[in-house]
matplotlib code that plots the C-alpha trace (Angstrom):
import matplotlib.pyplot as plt

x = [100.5, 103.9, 104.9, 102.3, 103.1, 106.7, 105.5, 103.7, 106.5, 108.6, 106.1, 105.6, 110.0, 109.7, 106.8, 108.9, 112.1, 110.5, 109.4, 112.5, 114.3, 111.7, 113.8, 112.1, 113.2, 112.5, 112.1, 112.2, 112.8, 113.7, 110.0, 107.3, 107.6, 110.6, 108.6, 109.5, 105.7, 106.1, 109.0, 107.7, 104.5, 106.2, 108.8, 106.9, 105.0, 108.6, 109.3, 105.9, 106.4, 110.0, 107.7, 108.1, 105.0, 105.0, 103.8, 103.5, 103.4, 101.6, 102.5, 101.4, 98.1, 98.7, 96.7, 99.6, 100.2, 100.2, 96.9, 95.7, 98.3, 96.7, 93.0, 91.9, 89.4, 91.0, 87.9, 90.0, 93.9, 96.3, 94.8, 91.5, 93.0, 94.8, 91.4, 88.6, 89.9, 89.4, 90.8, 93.8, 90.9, 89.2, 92.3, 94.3, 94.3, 94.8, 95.9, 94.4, 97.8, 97.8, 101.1, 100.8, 99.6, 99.2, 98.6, 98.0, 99.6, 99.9, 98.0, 99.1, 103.0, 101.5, 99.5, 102.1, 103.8, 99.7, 99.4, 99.2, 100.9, 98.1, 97.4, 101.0, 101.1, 98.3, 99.6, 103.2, 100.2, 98.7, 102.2, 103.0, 100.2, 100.2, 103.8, 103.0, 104.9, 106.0, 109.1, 109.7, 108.3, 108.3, 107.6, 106.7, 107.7, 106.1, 108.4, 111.3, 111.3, 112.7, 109.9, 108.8, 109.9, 108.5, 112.6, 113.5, 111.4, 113.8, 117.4, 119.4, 117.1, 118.1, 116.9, 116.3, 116.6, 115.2, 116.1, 116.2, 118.6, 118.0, 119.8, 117.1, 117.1, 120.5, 120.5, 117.5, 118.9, 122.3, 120.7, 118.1, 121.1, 122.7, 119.9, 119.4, 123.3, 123.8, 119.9, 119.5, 123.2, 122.1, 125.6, 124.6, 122.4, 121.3, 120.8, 118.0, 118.1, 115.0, 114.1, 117.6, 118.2, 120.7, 122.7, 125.8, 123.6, 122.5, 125.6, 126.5, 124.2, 124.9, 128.6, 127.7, 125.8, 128.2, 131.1, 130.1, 128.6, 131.4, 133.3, 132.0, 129.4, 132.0, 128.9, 128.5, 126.6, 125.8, 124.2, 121.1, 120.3, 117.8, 114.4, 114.7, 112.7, 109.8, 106.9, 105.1, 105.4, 103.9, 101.1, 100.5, 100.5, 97.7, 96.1, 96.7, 98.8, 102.3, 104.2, 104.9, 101.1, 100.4, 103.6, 105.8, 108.9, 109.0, 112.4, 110.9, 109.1, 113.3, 114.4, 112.5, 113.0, 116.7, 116.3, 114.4, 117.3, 119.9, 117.9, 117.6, 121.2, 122.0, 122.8, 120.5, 120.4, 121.2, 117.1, 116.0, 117.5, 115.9, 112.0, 112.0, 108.9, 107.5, 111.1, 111.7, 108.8, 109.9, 112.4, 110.8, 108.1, 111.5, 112.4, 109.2, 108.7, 112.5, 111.7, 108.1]
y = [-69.2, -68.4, -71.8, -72.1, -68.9, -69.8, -73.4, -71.7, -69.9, -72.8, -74.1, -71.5, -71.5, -75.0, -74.3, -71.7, -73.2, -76.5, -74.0, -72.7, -76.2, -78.0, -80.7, -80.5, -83.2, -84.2, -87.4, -88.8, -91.3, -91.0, -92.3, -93.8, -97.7, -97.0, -96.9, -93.0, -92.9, -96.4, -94.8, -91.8, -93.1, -95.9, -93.0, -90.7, -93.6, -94.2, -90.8, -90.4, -93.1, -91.8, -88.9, -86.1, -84.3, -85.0, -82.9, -84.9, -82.9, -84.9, -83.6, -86.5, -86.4, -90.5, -93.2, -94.4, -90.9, -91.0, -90.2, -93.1, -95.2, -94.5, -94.9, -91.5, -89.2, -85.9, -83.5, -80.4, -79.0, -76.5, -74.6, -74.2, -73.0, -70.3, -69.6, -70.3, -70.0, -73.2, -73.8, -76.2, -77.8, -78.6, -79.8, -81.9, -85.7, -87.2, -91.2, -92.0, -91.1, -87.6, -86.8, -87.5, -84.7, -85.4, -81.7, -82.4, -79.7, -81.0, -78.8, -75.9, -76.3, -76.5, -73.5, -71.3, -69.9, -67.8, -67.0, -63.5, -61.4, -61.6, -65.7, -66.4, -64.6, -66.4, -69.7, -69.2, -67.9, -71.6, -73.3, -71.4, -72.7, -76.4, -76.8, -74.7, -77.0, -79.9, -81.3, -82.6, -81.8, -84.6, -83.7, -86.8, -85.3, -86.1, -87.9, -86.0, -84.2, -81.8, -78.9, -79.7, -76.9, -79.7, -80.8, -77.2, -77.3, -77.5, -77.2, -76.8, -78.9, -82.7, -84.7, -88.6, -90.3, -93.8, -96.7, -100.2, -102.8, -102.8, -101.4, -99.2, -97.8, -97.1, -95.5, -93.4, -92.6, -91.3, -89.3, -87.5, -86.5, -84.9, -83.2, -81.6, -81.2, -78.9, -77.5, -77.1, -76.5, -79.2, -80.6, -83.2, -86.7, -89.3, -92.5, -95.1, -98.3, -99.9, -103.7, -104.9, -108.4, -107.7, -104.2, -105.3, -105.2, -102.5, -100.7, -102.6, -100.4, -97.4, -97.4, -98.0, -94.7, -92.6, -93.9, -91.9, -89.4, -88.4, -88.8, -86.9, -84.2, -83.7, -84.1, -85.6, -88.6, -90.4, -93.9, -93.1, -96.7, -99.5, -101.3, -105.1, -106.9, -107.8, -109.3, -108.0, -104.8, -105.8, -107.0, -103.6, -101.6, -104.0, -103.3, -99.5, -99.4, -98.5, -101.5, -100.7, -100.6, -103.7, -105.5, -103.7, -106.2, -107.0, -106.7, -103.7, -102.0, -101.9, -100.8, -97.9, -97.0, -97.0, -95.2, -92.6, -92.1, -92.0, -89.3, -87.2, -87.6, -84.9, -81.6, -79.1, -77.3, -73.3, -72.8, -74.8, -72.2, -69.3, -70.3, -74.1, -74.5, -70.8, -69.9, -72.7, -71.7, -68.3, -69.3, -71.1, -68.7, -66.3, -68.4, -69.1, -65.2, -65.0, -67.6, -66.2]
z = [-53.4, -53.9, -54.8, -57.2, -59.0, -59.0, -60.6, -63.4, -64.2, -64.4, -66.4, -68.7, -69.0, -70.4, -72.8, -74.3, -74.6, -75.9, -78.6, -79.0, -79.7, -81.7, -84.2, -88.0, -89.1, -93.2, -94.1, -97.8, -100.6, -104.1, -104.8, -103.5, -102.2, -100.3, -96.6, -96.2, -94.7, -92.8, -91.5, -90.4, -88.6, -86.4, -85.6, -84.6, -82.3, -81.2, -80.0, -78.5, -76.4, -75.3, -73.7, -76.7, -78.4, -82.2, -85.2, -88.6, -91.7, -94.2, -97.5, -99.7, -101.7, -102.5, -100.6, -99.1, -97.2, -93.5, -92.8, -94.8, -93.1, -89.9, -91.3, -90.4, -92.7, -93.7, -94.3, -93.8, -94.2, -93.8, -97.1, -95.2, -92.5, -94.9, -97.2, -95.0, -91.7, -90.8, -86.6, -85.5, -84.0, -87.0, -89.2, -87.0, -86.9, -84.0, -84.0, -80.6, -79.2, -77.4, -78.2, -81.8, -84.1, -87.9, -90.2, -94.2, -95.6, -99.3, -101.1, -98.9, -99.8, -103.7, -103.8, -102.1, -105.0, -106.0, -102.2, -101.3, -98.6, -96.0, -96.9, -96.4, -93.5, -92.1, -92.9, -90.7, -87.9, -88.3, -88.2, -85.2, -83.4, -84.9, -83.8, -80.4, -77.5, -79.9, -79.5, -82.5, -86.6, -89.0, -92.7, -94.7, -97.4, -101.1, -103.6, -105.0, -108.6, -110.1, -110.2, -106.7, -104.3, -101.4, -102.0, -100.5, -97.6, -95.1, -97.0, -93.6, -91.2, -91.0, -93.4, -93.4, -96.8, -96.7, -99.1, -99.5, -100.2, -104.3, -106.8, -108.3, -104.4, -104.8, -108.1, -107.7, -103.8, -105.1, -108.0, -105.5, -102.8, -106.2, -107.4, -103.4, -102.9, -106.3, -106.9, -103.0, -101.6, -98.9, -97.6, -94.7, -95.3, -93.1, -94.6, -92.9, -94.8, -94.8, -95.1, -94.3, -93.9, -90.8, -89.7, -91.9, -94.8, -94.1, -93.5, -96.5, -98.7, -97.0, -97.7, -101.5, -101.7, -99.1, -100.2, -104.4, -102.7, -100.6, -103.6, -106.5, -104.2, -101.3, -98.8, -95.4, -95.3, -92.2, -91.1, -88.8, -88.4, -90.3, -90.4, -90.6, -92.5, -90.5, -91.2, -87.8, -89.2, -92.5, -90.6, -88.5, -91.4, -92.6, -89.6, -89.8, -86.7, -85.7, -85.0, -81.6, -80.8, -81.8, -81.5, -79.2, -79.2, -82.7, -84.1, -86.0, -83.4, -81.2, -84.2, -84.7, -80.7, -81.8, -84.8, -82.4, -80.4, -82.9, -84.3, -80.9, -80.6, -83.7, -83.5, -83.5, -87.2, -86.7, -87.2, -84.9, -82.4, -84.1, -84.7, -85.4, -88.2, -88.8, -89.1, -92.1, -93.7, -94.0, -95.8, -97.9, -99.0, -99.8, -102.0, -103.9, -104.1, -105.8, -108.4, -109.2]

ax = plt.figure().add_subplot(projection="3d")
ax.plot(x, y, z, "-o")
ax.set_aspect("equal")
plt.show()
């Protein structure tokens, strides 16, 4: 009896400090076509199978948002949860993985600036309990512009910027990392280069955008790692599958297992120790209320 009540406790101690430290972790592209949402479904199949419990935040209205990706029917999100009290039960997806959970929130992060006191309150309630024991947040965050506060939604978590090898990537990748370094204050980037030939081309592309961006924005920029090109992983995606499901040692499906680690391997931001999500949000609905 004693061992069992000393077991729970235990128990109980890791449930609260995996709370403590959860990693939101941003992930975005200049635009749309980039693989932000490839990326962040094969990732977090990656650190699923590494043994953490995942929390996608789908914030994309497109078809090409995670959801979609994954071929699962969103009847219900995070808005009906805030105006017709709507359970965790009823909006979460599940991709037949049990420690991968995927919460649309798009229309949620777009009404927020006409929600009142007791709607926003209830909506850091329903992010406390989606990202209850989760290890790790991603936010697939919706493509970059100007009048989006989706841009702000987590200006001191990490945030993952994914690009390709072309120059329009690298244009359009260097003018979003200004817009967030002076509009946001956001200092730190990590770069994922997506659909590189090889890792030197990658890191290839990577020092073309670091390299101004150091330069002219005095910002830290850092290499997180790349996707190869890879047809397997065209193929999954046809399939509406991680890689890793279906083809497990496909050059892709490593690389994303390394990408996993790399990303595991970064310090925790200063908000991660004080909340994790509800925190973030917080701060974010402060600043919508300052700018309405």
């Amino acid at each position: 009896m004693q061992l069992e009540r000393i077991t729970d406790q235990a128990e109980g101690l890791r449930r609260l400090l995996v709370r403590a430290s959860t990693r939101v972790i941003t992930v975005a592209a200049a635009r749309t076509g980039f693989g932000a949402t490839s990326v962040v479904v094969n990732l977090a199949t990656a650190l699923a199978r590494a043994g953490k419990e995942v929390l996608i935040l789908d914030e994309s209205q497109s078809h090409d948002n995670v959801s979609n990706m994954l071929a699962l029917k969103s009847h219900h999100d995070l808005l009906h949860a805030v105006r017709r009290g709507k359970t965790m039960r009823e909006i979460m997806l599940h991709d037949g993985s049990q420690n991968i959970r995927i919460l649309p929130v798009a229309r949620a992060i777009q009404a927020l600036p006409t929600l009142c006191a007791q709607e926003r309150e209830h909506l850091l309630e329903s992010l406390a309990e989606a990202s209850c024991d989760v290890d790790v947040v991603l936010v697939d965050a919706t493509a970059y512009k100007e009048s989006d506060i989706s841009g702000s939604l987590a200006p001191n978590q990490p945030l993952m910027l994914v690009l390709n090898s072309t120059a329009s990537a690298i244009t359009e990748s260097y003018a979003l990392i200004k817009r967030m370094a002076m509009q946001d204050g956001r200092q730190n980037f990590g770069i994922v280069v997506n659909k590189a030939c090889n890792e030197q081309a990658a890191r290839l592309v990577f020092s073309n955008v670091a390299q101004v961006a150091r330069q002219h924005l005095q910002v830290r920029v850092e290499y997180l790692g790349y996707i190869p090109f890879d047809e397997k992983l065209k193929r999954a995606t046809q399939l509406c599958r991680p890689v890793l499901d279906v083809f497990p040692t496909a050059k892709s499906a490593l690389a994303f297992g390394e990408l996993g680690r790399n990303l595991m391997l970064l310090p925790a931001a200063e908000s991660e120790e004080s909340g994790g999500l509800p925190n973030m949000m917080q701060r974010l609905i402060r600043q919508v209320s300052t700018l309405n």
